[in-house]
C-alpha positions, -999 to +999 in steps of 0.1 A: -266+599-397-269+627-425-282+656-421-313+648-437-325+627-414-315+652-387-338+678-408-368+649-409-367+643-370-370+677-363-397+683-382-415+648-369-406+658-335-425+688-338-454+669-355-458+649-330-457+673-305-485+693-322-507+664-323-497+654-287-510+690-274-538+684-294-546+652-274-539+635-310-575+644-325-580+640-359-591+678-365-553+682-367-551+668-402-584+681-412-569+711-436-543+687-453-570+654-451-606+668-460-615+636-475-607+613-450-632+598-424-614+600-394-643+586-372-627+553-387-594+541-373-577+508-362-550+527-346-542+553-323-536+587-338-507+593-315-492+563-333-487+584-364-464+610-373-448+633-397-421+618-416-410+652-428-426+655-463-461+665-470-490+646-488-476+630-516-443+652-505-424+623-524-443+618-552-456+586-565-448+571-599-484+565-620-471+559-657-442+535-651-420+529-685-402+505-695-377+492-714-361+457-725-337+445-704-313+446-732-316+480-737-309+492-698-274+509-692-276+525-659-279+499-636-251+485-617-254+443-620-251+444-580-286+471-580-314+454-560-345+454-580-380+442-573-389+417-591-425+404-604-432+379-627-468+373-632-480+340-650-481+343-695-465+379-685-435+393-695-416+394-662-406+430-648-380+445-620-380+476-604-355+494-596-346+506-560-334+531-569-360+548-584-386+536-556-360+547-527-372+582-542-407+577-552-416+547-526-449+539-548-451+528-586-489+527-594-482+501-629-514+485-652-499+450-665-523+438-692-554+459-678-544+447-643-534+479-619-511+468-595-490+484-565-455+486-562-441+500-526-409+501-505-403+519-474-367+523-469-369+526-434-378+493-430-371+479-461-400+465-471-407+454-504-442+447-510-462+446-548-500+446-539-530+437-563-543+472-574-579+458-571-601+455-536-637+444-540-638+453-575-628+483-577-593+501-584-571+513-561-544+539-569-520+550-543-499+577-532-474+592-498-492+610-467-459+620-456-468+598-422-450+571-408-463+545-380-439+522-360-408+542-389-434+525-414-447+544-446-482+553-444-502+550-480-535+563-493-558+556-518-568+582-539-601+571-542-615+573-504-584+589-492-582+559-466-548+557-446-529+524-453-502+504-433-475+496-462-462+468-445-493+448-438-514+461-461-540+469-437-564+500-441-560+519-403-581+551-410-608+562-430-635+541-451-613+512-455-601+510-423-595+470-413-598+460-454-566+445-464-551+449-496-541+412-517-499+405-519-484+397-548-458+371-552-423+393-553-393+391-545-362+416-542-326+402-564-298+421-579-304+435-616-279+409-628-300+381-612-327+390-627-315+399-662-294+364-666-327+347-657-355+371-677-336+380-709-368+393-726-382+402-693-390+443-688-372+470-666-386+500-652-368+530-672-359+559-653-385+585-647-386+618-657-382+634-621-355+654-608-342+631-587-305+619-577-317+583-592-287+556-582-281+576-545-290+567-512-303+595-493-300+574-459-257+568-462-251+543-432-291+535-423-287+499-423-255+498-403-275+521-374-275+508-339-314+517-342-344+524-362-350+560-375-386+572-356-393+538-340-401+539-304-417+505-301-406+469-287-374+456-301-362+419-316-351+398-290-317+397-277-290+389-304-310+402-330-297+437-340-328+458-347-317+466-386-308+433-394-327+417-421-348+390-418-368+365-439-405+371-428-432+345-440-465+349-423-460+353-388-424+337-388-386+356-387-355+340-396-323+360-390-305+369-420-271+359-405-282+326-396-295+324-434-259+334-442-250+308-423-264+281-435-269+289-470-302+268-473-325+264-451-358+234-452-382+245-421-415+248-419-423+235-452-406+259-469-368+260-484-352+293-477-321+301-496-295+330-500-266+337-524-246+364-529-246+391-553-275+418-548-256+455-528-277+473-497-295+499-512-290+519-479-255+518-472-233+535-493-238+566-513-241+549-548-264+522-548-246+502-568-215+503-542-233+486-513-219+462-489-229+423-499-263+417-482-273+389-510-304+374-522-332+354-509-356+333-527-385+316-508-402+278-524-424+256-509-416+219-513-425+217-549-405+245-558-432+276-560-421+308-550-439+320-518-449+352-510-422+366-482-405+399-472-366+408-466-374+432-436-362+453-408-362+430-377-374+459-358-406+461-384-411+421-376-414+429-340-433+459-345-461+442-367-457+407-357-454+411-320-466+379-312-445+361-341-419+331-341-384+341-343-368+310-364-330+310-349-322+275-350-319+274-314 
């Protein structure tokens, strides 16, 4: 894989031996972390290390603009975006590419703060409701990854928090979880064609090489990048998508497959048209890895992630994988 990724397991290999030799005590993090109560933790410190990048090393995005979707030019109609589309709002997507760089937009929709996160690693996708107990919740990177999973905080208590659950694993809110929003990952002419007066997420005014994918080949990897835990079953490749609702899996080539799929009360579909953001070089040059959209039986979009399979097993180690066999 590129030579970034070569520079990033270096330096996590020599985080983690660091915190090894330190018999993985939280004193280790102490000068970077003075804020956070590490006599509070879910998980084992030894779980988490480096991912290269310091705190907020990749720097979150906290006064998303936007622009009608008329008026966007850059994207390519294959670009995956997140989408959101909040009841009596104006519907928005954002763009991968601009959260493969920042991984967090921190975005207010009509006085509500909301979350918007991706890990590429794992390719989760997750929009979370910026409010717990009342209060507001603003997050950024800690430059640590558990099971090849981003690591947020919040800014407010400085508490550690698992992106792809959404569970708080050190500090104050350690074992809080945050809401899900309803989302949903499409290509940017998906979502245009359907939300012509709908919002995108303009490009932010970083230096970054917005429309690149800094991890050429990730999703075509015979393994995860910094993942040493249990893998998918047999016959499931370990970066091969899958649908995951709740504590169930189904394959993304058996979705494929099938085109349409009615279990478990839900009806799973796929069509093509939406490029891997971390295959190619360009974004917008991707191989084909389609769209999925997720309804219950009256046709009501259900919250759902297009993940890793390795991240299902890793999270979900107890969870049903939905082959069809």
């Amino acid at each position: 894989m590129r030579s970034f990724i070569h520079a990033t397991l270096a330096a996590a290999t020599l985080s983690l031996a660091g915190i090894t030799a330190a018999g993985a005590q939280p004193a280790y993090w102490l000068n970077e972390w003075p804020n956070t109560d590490f006599d509070k933790s879910s998980v084992a410190f030894s779980s988490i290390m480096s991912g290269g990048p310091p705190k907020d090393g990749i720097p979150a995005v906290d006064d998303p603009q936007f622009i009608p979707v008329a008026k966007e030019t850059r994207l390519g109609a294959r670009e995956p975006v997140v989408t959101l589309e909040l009841p009596g709002r104006r519907p928005r997507a954002y763009p991968v590419r601009y959260l493969m760089w920042h991984e967090i937009v921190n975005d207010v929709i009509d006085g509500r703060k909301i979350s918007v996160t991706y890990c590429p690693l794992c390719n989760t996708a997750i929009v979370f409701d910026g409010q717990f107990n009342g209060q507001p919740l603003t997050f950024g990177t800690t430059g640590k990854l558990r099971n090849s999973d981003l690591v947020m905080y919040d800014r407010q208590s400085e508490s550690w928090w698992q992106q792809a659950t959404g569970t708080g694993i050190v500090g104050a809110h350690t074992g809080d979880k945050l809401t899900k929003l309803v989302s949903w990952m499409e290509s940017w002419a998906e979502f245009r064609t359907r939300n012509p007066k709908g919002l995108v997420m303009d490009q932010p005014s970083t230096n970054r090489p917005y429309g690149s994918n800094p991890y050429v080949g990730y999703d075509g990897a015979p393994k995860p990048f910094l993942y040493n835990g249990e893998m998918p079953p047999k016959g499931i490749s370990p970066l091969m998508r899958v649908v995951a609702v709740g504590n169930r899996a189904w394959p993304m080539d058996r979705l494929r497959r099938e085109g349409t799929i009615h279990e478990a009360g839900l009806v799973i579909s796929w069509t093509k048209g939406q490029a891997s953001a971390l295959d190619s070089r360009s974004i917008k040059d991707g191989k084909e890895v389609g769209s999925v959209r997720v309804r219950d039986g009256n046709g009501k979009d259900v919250l759902h992630d297009v993940e890793f399979a390795f991240a299902f097993q890793a999270f979900h180690p107890k969870g049903d994988w939905m082959t069809g066999q």
